[in-house]
Biotite code that builds the C-alpha atoms (Angstrom):
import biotite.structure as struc

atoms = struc.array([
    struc.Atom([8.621, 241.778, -146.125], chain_id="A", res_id=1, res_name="UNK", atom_name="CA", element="C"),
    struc.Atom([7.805, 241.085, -149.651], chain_id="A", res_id=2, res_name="UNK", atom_name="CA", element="C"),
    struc.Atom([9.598, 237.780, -149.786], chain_id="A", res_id=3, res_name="UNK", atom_name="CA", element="C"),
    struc.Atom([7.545, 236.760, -146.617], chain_id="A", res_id=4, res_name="UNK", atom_name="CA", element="C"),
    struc.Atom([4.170, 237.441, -148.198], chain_id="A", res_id=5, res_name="UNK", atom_name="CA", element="C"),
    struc.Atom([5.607, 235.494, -151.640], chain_id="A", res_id=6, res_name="UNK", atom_name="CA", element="C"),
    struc.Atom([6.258, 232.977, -148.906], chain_id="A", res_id=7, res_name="UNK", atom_name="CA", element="C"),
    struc.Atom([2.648, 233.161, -147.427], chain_id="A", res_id=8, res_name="UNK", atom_name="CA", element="C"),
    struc.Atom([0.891, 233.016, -150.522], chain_id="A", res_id=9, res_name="UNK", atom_name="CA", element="C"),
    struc.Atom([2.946, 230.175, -152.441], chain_id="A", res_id=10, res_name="UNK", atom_name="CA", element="C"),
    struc.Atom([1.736, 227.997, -148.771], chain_id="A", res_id=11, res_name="UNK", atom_name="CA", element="C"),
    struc.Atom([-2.072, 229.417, -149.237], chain_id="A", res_id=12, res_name="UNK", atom_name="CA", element="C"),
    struc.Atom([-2.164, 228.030, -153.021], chain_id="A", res_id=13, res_name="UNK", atom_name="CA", element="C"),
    struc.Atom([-0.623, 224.575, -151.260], chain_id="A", res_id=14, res_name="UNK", atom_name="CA", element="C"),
    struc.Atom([-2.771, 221.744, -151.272], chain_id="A", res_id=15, res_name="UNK", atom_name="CA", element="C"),
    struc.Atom([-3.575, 220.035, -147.578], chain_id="A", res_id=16, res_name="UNK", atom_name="CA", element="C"),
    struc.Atom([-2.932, 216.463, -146.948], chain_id="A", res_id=17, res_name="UNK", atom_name="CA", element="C"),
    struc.Atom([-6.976, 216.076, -146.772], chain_id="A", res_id=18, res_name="UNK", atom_name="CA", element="C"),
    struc.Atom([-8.764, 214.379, -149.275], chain_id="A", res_id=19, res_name="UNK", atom_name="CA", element="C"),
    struc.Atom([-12.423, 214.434, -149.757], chain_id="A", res_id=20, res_name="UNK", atom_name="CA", element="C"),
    struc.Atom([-13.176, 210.172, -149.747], chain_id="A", res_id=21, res_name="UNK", atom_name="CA", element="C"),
    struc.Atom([-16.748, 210.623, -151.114], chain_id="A", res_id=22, res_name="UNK", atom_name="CA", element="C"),
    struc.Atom([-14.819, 212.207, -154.001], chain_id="A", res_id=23, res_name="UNK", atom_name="CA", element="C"),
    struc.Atom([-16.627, 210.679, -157.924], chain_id="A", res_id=24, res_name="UNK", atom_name="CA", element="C"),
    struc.Atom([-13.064, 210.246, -159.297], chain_id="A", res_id=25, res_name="UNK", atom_name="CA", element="C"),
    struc.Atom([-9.545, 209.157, -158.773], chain_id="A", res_id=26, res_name="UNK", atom_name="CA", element="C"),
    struc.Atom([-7.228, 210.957, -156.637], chain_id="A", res_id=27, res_name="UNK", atom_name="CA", element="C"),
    struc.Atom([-5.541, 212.485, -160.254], chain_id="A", res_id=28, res_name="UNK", atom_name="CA", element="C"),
    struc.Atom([-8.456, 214.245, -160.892], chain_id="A", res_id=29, res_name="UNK", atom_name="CA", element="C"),
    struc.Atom([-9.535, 215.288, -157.493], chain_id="A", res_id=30, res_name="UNK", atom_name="CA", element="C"),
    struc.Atom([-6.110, 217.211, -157.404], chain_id="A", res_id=31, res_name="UNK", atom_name="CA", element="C"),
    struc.Atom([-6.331, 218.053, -160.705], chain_id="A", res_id=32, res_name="UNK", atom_name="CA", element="C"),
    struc.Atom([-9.457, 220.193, -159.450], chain_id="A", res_id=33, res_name="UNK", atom_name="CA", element="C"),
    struc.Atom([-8.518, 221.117, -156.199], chain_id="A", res_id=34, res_name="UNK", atom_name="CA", element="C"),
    struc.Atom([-5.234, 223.147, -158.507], chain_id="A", res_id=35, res_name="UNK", atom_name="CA", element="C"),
    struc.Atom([-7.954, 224.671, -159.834], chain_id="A", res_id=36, res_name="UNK", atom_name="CA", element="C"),
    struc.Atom([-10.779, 225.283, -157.714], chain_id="A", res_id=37, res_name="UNK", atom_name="CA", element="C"),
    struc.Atom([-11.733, 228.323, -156.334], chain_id="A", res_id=38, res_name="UNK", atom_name="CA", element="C"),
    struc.Atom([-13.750, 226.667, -153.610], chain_id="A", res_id=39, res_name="UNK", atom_name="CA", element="C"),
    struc.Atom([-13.040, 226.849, -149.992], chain_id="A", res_id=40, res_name="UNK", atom_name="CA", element="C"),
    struc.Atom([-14.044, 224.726, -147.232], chain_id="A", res_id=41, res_name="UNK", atom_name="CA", element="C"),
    struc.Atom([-14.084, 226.659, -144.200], chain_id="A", res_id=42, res_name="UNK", atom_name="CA", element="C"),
    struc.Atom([-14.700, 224.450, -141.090], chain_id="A", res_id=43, res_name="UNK", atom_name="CA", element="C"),
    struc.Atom([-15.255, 224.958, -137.386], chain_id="A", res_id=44, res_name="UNK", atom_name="CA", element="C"),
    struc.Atom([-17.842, 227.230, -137.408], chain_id="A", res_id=45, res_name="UNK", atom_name="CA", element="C"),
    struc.Atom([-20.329, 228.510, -134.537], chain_id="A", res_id=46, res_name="UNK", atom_name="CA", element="C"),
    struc.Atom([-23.550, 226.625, -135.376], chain_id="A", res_id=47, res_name="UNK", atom_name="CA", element="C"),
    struc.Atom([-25.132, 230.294, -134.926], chain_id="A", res_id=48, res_name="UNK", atom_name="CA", element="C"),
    struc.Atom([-22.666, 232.093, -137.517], chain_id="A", res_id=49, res_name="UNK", atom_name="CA", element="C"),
    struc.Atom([-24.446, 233.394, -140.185], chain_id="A", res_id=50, res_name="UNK", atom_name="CA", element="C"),
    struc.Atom([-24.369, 233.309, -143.946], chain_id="A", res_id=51, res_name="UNK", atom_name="CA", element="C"),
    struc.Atom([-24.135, 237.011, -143.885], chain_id="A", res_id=52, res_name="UNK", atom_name="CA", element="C"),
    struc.Atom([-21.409, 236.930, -141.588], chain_id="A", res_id=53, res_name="UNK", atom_name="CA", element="C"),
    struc.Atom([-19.362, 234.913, -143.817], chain_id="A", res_id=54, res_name="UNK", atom_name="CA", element="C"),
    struc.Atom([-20.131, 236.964, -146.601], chain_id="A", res_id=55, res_name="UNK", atom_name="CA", element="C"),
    struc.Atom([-18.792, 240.236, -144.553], chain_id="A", res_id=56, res_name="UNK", atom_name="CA", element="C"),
    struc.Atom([-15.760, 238.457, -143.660], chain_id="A", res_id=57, res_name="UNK", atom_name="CA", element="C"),
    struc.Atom([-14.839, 236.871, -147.161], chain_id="A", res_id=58, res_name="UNK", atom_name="CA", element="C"),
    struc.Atom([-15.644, 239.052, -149.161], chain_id="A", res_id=59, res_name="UNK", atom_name="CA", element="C"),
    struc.Atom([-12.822, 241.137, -147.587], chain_id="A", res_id=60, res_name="UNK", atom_name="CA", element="C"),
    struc.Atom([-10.713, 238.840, -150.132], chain_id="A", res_id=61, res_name="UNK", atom_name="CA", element="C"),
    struc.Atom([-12.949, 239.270, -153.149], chain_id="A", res_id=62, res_name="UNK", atom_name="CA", element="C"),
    struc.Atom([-16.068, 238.749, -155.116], chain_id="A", res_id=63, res_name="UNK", atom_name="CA", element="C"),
    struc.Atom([-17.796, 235.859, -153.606], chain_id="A", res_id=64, res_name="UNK", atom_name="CA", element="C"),
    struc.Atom([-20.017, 233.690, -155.853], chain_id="A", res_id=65, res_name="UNK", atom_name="CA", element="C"),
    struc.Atom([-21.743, 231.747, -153.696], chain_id="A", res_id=66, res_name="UNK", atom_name="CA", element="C"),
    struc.Atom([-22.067, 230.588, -150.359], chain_id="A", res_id=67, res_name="UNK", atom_name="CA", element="C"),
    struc.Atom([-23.602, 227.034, -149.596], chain_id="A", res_id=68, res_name="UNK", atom_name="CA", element="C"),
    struc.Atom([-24.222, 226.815, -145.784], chain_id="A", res_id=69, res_name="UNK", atom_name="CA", element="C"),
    struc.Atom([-23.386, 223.157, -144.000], chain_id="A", res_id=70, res_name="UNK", atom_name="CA", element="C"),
    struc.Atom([-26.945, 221.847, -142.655], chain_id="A", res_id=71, res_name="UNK", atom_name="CA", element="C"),
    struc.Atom([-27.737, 218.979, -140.109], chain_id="A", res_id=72, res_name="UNK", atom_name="CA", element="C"),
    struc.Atom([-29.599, 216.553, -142.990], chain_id="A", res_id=73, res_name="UNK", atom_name="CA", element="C"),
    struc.Atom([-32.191, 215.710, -140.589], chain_id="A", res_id=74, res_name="UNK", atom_name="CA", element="C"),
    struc.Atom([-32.735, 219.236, -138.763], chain_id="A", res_id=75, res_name="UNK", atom_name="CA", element="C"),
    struc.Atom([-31.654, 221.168, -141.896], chain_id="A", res_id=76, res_name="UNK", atom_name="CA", element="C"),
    struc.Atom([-29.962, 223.414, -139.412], chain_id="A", res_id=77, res_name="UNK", atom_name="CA", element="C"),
    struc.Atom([-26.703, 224.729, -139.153], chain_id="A", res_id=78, res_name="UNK", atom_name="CA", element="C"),
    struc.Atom([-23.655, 222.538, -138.629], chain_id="A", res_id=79, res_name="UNK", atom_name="CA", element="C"),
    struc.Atom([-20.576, 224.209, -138.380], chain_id="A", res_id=80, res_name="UNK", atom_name="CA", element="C"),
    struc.Atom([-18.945, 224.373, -141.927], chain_id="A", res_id=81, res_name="UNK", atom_name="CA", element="C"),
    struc.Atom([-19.593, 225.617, -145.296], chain_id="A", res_id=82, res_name="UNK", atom_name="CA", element="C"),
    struc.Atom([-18.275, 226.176, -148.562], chain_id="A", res_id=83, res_name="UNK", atom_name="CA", element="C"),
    struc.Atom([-17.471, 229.628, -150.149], chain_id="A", res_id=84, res_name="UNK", atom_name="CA", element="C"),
    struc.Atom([-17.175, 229.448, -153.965], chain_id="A", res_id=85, res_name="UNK", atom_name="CA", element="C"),
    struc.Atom([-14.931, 232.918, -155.669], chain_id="A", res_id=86, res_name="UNK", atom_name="CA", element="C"),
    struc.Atom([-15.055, 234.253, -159.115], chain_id="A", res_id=87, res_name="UNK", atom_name="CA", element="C"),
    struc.Atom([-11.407, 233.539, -159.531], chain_id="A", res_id=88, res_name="UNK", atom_name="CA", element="C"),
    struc.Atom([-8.704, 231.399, -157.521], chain_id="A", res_id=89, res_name="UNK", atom_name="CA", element="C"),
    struc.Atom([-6.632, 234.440, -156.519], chain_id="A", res_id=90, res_name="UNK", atom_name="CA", element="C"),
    struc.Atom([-9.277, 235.757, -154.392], chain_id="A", res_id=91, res_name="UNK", atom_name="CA", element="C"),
    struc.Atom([-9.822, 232.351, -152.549], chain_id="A", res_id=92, res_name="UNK", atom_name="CA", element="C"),
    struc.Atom([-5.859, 231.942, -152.160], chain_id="A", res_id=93, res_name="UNK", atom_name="CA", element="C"),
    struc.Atom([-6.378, 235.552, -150.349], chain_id="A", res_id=94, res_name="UNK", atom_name="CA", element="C"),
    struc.Atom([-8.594, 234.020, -148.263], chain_id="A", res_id=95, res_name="UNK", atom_name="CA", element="C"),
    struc.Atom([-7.043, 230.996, -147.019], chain_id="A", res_id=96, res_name="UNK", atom_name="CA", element="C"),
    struc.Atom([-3.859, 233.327, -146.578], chain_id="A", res_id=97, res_name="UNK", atom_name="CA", element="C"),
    struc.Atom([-5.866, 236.445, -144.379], chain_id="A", res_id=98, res_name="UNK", atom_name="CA", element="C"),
    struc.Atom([-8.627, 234.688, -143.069], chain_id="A", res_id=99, res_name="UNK", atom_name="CA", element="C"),
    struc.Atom([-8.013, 231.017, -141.923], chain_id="A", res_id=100, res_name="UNK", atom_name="CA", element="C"),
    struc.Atom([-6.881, 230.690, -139.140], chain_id="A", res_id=101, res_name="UNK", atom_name="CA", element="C"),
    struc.Atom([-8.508, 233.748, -137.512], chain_id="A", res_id=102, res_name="UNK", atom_name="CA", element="C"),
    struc.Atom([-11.748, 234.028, -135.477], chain_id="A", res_id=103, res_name="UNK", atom_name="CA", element="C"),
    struc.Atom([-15.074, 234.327, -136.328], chain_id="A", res_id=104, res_name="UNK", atom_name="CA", element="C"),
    struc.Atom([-17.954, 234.586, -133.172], chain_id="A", res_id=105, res_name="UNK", atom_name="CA", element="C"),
    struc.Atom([-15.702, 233.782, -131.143], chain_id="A", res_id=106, res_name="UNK", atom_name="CA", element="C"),
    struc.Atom([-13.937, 230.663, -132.915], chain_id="A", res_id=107, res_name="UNK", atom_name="CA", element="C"),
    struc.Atom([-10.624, 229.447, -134.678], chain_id="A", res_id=108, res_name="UNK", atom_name="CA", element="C"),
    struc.Atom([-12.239, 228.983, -138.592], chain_id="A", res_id=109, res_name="UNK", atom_name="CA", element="C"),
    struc.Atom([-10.125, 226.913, -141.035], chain_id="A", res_id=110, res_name="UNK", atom_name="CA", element="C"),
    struc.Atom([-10.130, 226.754, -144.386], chain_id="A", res_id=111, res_name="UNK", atom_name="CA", element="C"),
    struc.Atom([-8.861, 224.607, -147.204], chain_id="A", res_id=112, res_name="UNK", atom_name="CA", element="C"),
    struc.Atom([-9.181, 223.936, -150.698], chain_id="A", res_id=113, res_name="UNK", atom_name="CA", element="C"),
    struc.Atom([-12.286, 221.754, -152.317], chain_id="A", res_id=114, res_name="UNK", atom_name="CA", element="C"),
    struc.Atom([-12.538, 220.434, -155.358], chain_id="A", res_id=115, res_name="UNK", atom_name="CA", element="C"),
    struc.Atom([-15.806, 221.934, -156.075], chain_id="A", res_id=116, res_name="UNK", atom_name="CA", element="C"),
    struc.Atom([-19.232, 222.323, -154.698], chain_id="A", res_id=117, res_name="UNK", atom_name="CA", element="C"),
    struc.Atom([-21.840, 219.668, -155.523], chain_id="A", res_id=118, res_name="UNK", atom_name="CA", element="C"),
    struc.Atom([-25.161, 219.123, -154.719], chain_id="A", res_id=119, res_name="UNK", atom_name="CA", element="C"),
    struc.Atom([-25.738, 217.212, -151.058], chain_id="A", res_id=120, res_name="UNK", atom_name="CA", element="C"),
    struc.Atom([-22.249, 217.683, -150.168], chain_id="A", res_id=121, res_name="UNK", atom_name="CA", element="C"),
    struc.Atom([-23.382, 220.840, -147.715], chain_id="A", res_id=122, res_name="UNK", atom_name="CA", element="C"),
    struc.Atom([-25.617, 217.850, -145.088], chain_id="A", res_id=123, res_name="UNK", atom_name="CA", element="C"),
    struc.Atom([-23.751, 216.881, -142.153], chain_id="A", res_id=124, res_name="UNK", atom_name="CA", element="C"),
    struc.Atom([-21.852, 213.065, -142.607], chain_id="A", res_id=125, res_name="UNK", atom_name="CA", element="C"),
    struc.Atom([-22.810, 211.859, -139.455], chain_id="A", res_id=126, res_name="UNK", atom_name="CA", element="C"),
    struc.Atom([-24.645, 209.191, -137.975], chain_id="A", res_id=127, res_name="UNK", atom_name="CA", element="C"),
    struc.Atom([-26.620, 211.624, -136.419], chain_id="A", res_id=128, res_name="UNK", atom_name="CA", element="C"),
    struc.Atom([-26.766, 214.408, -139.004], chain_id="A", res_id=129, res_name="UNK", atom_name="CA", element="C"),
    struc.Atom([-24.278, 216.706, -138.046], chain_id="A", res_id=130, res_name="UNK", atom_name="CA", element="C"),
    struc.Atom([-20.740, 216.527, -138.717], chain_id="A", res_id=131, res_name="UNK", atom_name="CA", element="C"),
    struc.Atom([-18.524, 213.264, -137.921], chain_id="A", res_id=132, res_name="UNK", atom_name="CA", element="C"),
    struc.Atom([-16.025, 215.305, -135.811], chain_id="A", res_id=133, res_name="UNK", atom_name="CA", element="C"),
    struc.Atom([-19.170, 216.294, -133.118], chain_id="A", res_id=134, res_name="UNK", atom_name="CA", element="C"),
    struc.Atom([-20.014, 212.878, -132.963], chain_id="A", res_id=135, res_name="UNK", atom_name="CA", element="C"),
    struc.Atom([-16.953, 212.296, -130.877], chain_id="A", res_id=136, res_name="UNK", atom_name="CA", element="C"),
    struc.Atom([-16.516, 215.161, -128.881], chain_id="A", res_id=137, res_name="UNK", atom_name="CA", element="C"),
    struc.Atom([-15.760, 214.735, -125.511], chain_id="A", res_id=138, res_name="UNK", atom_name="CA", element="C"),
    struc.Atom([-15.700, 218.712, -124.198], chain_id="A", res_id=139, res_name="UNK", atom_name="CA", element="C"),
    struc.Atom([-19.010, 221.213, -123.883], chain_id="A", res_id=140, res_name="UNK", atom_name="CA", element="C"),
    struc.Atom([-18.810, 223.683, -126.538], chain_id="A", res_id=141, res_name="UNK", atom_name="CA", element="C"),
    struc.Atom([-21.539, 225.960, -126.415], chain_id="A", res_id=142, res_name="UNK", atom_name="CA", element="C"),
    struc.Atom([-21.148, 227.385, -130.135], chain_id="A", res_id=143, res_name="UNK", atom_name="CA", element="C"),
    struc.Atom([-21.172, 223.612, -131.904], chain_id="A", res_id=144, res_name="UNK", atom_name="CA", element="C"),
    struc.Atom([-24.276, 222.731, -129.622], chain_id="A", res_id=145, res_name="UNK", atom_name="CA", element="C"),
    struc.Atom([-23.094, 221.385, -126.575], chain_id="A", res_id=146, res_name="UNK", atom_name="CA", element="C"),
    struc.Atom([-21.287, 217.953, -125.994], chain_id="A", res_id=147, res_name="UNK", atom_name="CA", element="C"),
    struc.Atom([-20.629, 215.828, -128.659], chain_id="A", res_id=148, res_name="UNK", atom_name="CA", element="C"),
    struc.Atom([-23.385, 213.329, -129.118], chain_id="A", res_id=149, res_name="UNK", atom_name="CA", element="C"),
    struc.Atom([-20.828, 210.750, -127.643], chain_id="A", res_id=150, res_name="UNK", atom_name="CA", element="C"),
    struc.Atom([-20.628, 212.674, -124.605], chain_id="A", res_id=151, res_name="UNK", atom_name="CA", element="C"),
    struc.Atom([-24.327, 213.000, -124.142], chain_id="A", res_id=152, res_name="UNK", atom_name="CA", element="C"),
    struc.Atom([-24.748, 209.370, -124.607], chain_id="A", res_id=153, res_name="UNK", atom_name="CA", element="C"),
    struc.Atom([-22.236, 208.616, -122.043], chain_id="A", res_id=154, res_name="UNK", atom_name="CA", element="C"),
    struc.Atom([-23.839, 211.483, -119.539], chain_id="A", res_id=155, res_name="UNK", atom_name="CA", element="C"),
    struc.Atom([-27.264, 209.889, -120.146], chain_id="A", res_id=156, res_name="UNK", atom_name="CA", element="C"),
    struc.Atom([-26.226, 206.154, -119.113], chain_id="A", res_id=157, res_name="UNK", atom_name="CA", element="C"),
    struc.Atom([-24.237, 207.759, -116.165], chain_id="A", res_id=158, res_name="UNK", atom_name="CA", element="C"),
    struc.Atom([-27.754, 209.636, -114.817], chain_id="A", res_id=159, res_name="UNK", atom_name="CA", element="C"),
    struc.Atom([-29.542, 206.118, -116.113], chain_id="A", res_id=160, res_name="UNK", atom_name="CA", element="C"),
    struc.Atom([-27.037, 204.235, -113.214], chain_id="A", res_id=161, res_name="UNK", atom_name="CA", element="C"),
    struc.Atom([-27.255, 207.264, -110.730], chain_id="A", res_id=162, res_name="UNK", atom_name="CA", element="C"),
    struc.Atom([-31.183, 206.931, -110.672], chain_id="A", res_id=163, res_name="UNK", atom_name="CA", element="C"),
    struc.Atom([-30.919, 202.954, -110.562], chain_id="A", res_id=164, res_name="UNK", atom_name="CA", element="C"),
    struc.Atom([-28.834, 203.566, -107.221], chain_id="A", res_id=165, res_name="UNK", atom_name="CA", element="C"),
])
């Protein structure tokens, strides 16, 4: 039992293959502060999960410094990720060991390291404001907003050629 939670928590303090590309640095340095960091990124959130519901959740793991909400840059709403900076690293490695990877309203959250929170990084990289990964979604999903923006395009010329007919 103990060697499997040694196991668990060597994997949690793992870095991911990801790689933030609007990083301001080489890749060195961006893992040089992701070793570090004791910033999360916790994706694949409701668009109606709360920053208090985050906060009940996390700070399960320990004492959370901040919380920086992902926002649609043109609605400034909600879009389905944010970033969860700790006091110390060992509190964020609990929570990418306890807590990714289970539900949250009624969602799969997952979490990985970041190389630390700046300013503008919590607006949506998407054409459209949101995230990139909604732009392309094919599937309803009531808790990201509906169909990816994609999909509402597509539906939108289909009822465009349904009326022309």
């Amino acid at each position: 039992m103990a060697n499997t939670l040694a196991n668990r928590h060597f994997k949690s303090a793992e870095l991911s293959q990801y790689r933030d590309q609007h990083f301001r640095g080489n890749m060195t340095e961006q893992e040089k502060k992701l070793r570090r960091s004791g910033t999360l990124y916790i994706g694949n959130l409701s668009f109606f999960t709360t920053e208090e519901q985050i906060h009940e959740l996390f700070s399960k793991c320990g004492d959370i410094k901040r919380i920086i909400m992902g926002l649609d840059k043109v609605k400034k709403t909600p879009c389905g990720f944010c970033f969860i900076e700790y006091y110390t690293r060992e509190d964020a490695v609990h929570a990418l060991m306890y807590i990714s990877g289970t539900r949250l309203d009624d969602r799969i959250i997952r979490g990985d390291w970041d190389a630390g929170f700046v300013e503008g990084r919590q607006y949506g990289r998407g054409r459209s404001g949101g995230q990139v990964r909604d732009e392309y979604r094919s599937e309803y999903d009531s808790g990201r907003g509906g169909y990816g923006k994609a999909a509402v395009k597509q539906i939108q010329q289909q009822q465009q050629n349904d009326r022309r007919v």
